[in-house]
N, C-alpha and C positions, 0 to 999 in steps of 0.2 A: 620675649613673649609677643605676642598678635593682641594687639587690645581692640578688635575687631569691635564694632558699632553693625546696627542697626541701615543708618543709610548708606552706608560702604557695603554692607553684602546686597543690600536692592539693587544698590548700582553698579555695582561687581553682577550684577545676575548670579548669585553663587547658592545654588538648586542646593544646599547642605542643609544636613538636619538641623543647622542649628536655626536656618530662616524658617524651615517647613516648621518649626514649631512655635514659631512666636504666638500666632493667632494661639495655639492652641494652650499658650500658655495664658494667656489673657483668658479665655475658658476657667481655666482650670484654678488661678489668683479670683476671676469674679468668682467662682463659685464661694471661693471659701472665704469670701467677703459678705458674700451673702448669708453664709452661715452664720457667720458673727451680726451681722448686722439683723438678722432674722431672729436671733436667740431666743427671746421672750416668746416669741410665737410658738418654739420646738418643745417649751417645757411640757411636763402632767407632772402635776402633785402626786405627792406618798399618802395624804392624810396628815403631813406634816407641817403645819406652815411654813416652817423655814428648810422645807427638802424639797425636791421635784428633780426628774431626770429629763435628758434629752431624750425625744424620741428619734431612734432610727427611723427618719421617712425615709419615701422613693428617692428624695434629695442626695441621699447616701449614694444611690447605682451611679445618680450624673457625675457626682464627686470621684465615684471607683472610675466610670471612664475617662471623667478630661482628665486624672491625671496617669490611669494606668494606660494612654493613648501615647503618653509621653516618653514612656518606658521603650515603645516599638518607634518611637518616632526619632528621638533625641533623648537619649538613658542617662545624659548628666542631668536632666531636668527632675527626673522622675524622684529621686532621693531627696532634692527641696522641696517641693511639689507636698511632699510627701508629712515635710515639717512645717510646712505652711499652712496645708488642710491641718496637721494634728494642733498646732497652735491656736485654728478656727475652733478645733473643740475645746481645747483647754477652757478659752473664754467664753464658749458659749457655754459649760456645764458651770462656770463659775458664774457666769451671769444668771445661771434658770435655779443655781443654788446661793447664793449669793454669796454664798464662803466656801473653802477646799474643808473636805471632812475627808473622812476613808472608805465611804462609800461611793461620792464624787468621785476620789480617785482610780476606785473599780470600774466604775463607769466610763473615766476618760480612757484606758486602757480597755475595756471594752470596746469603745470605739472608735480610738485607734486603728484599734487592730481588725475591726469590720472595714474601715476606709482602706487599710493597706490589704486586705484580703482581695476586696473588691478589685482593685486595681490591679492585682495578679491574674485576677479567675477572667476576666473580664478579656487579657490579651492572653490567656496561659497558651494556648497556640503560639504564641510569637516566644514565651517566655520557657518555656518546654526544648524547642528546638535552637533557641539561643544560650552560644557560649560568650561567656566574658570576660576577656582578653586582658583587660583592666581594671583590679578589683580592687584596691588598696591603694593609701597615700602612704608618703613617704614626707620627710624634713627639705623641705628646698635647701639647696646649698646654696644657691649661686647669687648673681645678683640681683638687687632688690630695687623696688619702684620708688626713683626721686619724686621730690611735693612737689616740683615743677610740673613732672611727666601725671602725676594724679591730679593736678590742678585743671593742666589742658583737657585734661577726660571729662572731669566730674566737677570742671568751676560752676558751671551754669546751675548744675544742677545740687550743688553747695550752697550757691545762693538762697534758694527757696528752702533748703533746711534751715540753715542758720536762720533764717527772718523767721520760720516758724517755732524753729527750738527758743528762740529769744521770744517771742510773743507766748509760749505757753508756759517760759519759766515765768513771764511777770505776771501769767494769769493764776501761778501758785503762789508767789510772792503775794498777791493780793491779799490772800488767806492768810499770813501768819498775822500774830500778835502777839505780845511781850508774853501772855500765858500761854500762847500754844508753845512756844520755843523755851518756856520753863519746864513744860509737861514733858519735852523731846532731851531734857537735861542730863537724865540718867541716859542715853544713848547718845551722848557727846562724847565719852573715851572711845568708844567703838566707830562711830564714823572719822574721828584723828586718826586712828589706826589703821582704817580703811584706807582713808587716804595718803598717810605715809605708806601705805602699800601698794597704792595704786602710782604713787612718783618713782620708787624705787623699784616698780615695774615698768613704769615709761623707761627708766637709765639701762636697766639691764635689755631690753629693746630695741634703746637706741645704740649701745655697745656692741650690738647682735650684728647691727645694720638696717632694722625696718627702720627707715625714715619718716615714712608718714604714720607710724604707730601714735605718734603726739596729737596726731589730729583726730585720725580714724578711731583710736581707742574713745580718745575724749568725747567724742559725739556720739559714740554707742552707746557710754555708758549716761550721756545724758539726755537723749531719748529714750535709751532703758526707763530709767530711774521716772522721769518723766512722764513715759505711758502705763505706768505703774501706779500711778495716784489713785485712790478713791474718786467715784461720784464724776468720773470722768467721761463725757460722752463717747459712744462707741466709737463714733466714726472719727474722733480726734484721736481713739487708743490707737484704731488699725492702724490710722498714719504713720503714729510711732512706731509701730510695730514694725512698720517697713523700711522705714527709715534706716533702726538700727541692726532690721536683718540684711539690708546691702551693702550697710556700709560694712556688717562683719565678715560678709562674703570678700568685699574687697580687698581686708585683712588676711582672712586666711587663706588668699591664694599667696600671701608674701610669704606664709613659712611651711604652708602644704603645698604638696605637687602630685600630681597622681602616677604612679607608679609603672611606668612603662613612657610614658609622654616625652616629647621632643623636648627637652628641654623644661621649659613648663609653657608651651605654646597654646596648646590646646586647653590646659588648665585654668591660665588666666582668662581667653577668651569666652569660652563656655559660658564661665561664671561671670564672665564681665556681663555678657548680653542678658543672661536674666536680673542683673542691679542696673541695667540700660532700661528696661522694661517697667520695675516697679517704678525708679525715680522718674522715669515718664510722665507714669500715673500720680505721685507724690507731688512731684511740680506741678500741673493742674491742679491740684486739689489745695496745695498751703499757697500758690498766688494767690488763685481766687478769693481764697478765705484770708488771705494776708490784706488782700485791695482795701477795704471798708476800712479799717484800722490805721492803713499807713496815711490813706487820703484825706484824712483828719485831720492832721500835723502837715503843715506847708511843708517844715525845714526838711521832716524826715521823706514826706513826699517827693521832697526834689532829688535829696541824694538817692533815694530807693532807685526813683527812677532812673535816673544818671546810670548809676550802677547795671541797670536788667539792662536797660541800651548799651552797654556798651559790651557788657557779654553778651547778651542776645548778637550783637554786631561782627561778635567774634567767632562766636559759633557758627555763624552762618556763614560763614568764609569758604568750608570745609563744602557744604550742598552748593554753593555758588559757582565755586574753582573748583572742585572736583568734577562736578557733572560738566561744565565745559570740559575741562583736561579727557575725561571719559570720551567725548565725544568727538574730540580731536583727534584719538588715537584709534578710531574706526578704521577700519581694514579697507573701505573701500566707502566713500564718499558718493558715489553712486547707487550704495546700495537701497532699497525701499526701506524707509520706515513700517514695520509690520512687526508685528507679534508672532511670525513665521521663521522659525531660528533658522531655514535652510536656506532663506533669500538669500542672506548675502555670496551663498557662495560660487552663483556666476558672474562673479563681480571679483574675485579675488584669488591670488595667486599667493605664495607663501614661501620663503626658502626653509628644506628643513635635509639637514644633512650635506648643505653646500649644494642642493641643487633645489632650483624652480619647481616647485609644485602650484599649476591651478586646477580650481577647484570644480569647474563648470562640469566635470567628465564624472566627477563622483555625485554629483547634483543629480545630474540626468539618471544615470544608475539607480543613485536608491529610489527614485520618482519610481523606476519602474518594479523594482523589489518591493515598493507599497502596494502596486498593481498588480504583481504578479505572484507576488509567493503570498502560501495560507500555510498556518498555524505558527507554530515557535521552532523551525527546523534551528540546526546549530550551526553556526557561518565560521569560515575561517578568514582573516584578515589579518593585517602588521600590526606588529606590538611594537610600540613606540616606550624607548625610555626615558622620556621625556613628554609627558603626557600634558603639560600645562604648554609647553612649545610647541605641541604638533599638534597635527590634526588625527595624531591613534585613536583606536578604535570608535573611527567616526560612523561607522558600518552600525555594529550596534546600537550606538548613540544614537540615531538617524532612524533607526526602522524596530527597537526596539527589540532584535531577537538576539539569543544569548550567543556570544564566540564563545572561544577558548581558555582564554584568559583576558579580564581587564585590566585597570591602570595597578601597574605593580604595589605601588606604595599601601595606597587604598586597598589593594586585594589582600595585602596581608594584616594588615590593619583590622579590617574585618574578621580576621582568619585568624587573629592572635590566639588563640587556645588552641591551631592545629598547626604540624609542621611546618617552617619557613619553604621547605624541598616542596610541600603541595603549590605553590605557586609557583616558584623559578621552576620545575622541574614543566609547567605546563608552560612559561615562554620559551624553554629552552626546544619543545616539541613544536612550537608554531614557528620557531627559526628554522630547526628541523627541514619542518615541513615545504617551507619554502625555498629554502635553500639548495635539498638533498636534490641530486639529477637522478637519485636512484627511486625510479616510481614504484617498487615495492615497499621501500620504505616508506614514501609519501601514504599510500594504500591502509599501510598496517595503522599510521597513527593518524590518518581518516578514520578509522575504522573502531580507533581506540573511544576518540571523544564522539564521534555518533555525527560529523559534520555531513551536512547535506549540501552547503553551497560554499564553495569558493572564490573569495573576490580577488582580483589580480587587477588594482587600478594604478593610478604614478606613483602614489605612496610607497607600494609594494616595489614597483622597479627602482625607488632611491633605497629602499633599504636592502634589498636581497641581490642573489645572483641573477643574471639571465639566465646560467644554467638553467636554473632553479626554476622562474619561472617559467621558461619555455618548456621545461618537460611537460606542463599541463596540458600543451598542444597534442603532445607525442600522448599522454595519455587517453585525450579526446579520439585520437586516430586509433588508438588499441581500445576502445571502445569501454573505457574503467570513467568515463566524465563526458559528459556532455555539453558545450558551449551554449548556454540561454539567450547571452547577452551580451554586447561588446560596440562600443565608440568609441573616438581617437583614441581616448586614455586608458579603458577598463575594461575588462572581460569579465564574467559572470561564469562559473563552471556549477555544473548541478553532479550531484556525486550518482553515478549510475549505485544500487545499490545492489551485491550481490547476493547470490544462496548461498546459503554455510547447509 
């Protein structure tokens, strides 16, 4: 699996939906923090003292967009998003009513299903013309995540649970007394039994092979149970709340995987980043509120702190060495510092196919394809199988206008609800095309995908024929293309276009 983080895709620069959605997930978790924490405000009475409903405000549309935003954005997001807002009203209708009745629970499905409505109507353009290639989980077979490899993840971030789950159990230990735990007497067979049920559900577990099932069960269900209490302020409930929602997330990618997935690559990391995200927020919020408490106590004071130093020490290891190592591995040490992704590339050469490619001839080119071409014609250029080691379809990437076919993997991936032959069958026409010396052919599957410019830069000559590419000469001279543009390395063809 990819247990992908937060400052590994910044520093990777890795433009995927899962980075383009963070912010928007932080949108979407504040809003429905805010619902909860707003409750009191949302109620109106029945006439009843102890009834009142939530009002559906305008609050409701923000809610339909930050999360139906997530659905076009990053669509693993949108399904929690979804349980998170509905969890915000759970406890907002329970807080405006102060107990669950059967009309509460009309009302929670009520609006439910107005937040999930919202969130549909809100992208149905996106959700209309969207198929989904991936719709079902399946039982993980395979192997499962050691306490070592979950500790490295999520020690830092274990810390400031544990210190908060242990400061919230003593703050209900506070409460008992010899007659409240007589009054809890007649449900002492049913909690033995729970819990002979919840050990002989750790063994069968750990027989399975989840490893850290001992850990990760145990802390859910003791943030469950915990943010569960009466008379507990809101904003200690949500903590829990999130607590035990990431860390269940964690859980169930050990024994679901989504159905279609590498593996369960994409599955673990998905989910990892949005349980990266809350315990962010969770960590800020149980230190701070941890500090006042622990700084009371020298002895515990010292080890607390010992402890956060020395993971905090460790964790930082990763931003430290990493972003040096990143920067070491720069293509060209010359090149400018800039927010300009096309700088570096008169500064760097590249082997791809056992020969030299620099990159200064494709630079200058699309400099002038920014200048010179208007609107979204369709380009032709090399398909690379290898798209993470070459420089393919650096044409469109660069100038923004659509080729033929992009990165194989990805194209199908996106395309999973339609045949695997609609992609290979459009690289097998761009090798075609480049290849064939026969310029009628080349013509006809011109003609097919509607291409208006032609690139022929060194890319093209390591991958294709000469034949291949010199016929575009021969058909410049028969008068079927016209030459725009051309330096050492590249030539620019514009497609004459004919009458039919």
């Amino acid at each position: 699996p990819i247990t992908e983080f937060p400052f590994f895709t910044f520093l990777y620069g890795d433009l995927h939906a899962h980075m383009i959605s963070l912010p928007l997930q932080v949108l979407a978790l504040g809003w429905a923090v805010s619902l909860a924490l707003g409750a009191r405000d949302w109620r109106l009475g029945t006439g009843d003292k102890n009834s009142s409903f939530l009002i559906p405000h305008s609050s409701f549309l923000i809610g339909g967009i930050a999360i139906g935003v997530l659905r076009a954005t990053n669509t693993w997001d949108w399904p929690t998003y979804l349980v998170i807002g509905g969890l915000a009203i759970v406890y907002a209708v329970w807080k405006g009513n102060g107990r669950f009745s059967l009309p509460a629970l009309g009302q929670i499905i009520v609006l439910i299903s107005l937040l999930t409505g919202l969130s549909i109507l809100t992208f149905w353009p996106f959700a209309d013309n969207y198929g989904v290639g991936y719709a079902s989980f399946k039982l993980w077979p395979g192997s499962y995540t050691h306490v070592g490899n979950y500790l490295a993840i999520y020690g830092l971030f274990l810390f400031f649970i544990l210190t908060h789950l242990a400061r919230e159990f003593r703050d209900w230990t506070r409460g008992w007394s010899y007659d409240s735990l007589r009054r809890a007497e007649p449900i002492g067979i049913w909690l033995i039994i729970a819990l002979v049920g919840y050990v002989i559900g750790l063994l069968i577990l750990l027989a399975k092979g989840y490893l850290i099932a001992p850990i990760v069960l145990t802390l859910v269900i003791a943030a469950g149970l915990l943010g569960l209490r009466p008379s507990l302020p809101t904003e200690r409930r949500i903590t829990l709340i999130l607590i035990a929602a990431g860390l269940f997330l964690t859980l169930f990618v050990e024994v679901f995987v989504l159905d279609g997935d590498i593996g369960r690559m994409n599955t673990v990391f998905k989910f990892y980043m949005q349980v990266w995200l809350w315990f962010s927020v969770v960590g800020g919020v149980t230190a701070v509120s941890a500090w006042p408490t622990i700084r009371q106590k020298q002895t515990i004071r010292k080890a607390w702190q010992i402890a956060l130093i020395l993971l905090v020490a460790a964790a930082a290891l990763y931003p430290i060495l990493a972003t040096k190592a990143k920067w070491d591995i720069r293509m060209s040490k010359e090149a400018p510092h800039t927010l300009n992704g096309m700088a570096f590339m008169p500064y760097v050469e590249y082997s791809d196919n056992g020969q030299i490619v620099p990159l200064e001839f494709d630079s200058e080119a699309i400099q002038w394809m920014h200048r010179n071409i208007e609107g979204s014609p369709v380009i032709a250029e090399a398909h690379s199988g290898n798209p993470y080691r070459s420089i393919g379809n650096r044409i469109a990437m660069y100038t923004g206008l659509p080729a033929i076919v992009g990165w194989d993997w990805h194209q199908r991936q996106q395309r999973a609800v339609l045949p695997g032959t609609l992609v290979s069958s459009r690289i097998e026409d761009v090798n075609r095309l480049y290849n064939t010396a026969d310029a009628n052919e080349a013509l006809a599957l011109l003609d097919k995908y509607n291409v208006s410019y032609i690139y022929a830069g060194q890319l093209e000559w390591v991958y294709y024929s000469p034949e291949g590419l010199n016929k575009f000469d021969r058909m410049v001279e028969a008068g079927y293309l016209e030459e725009v543009y051309r330096n050492e390395g590249t030539s620019i063809y514009k497609v004459i276009k004919r009458k039919t």
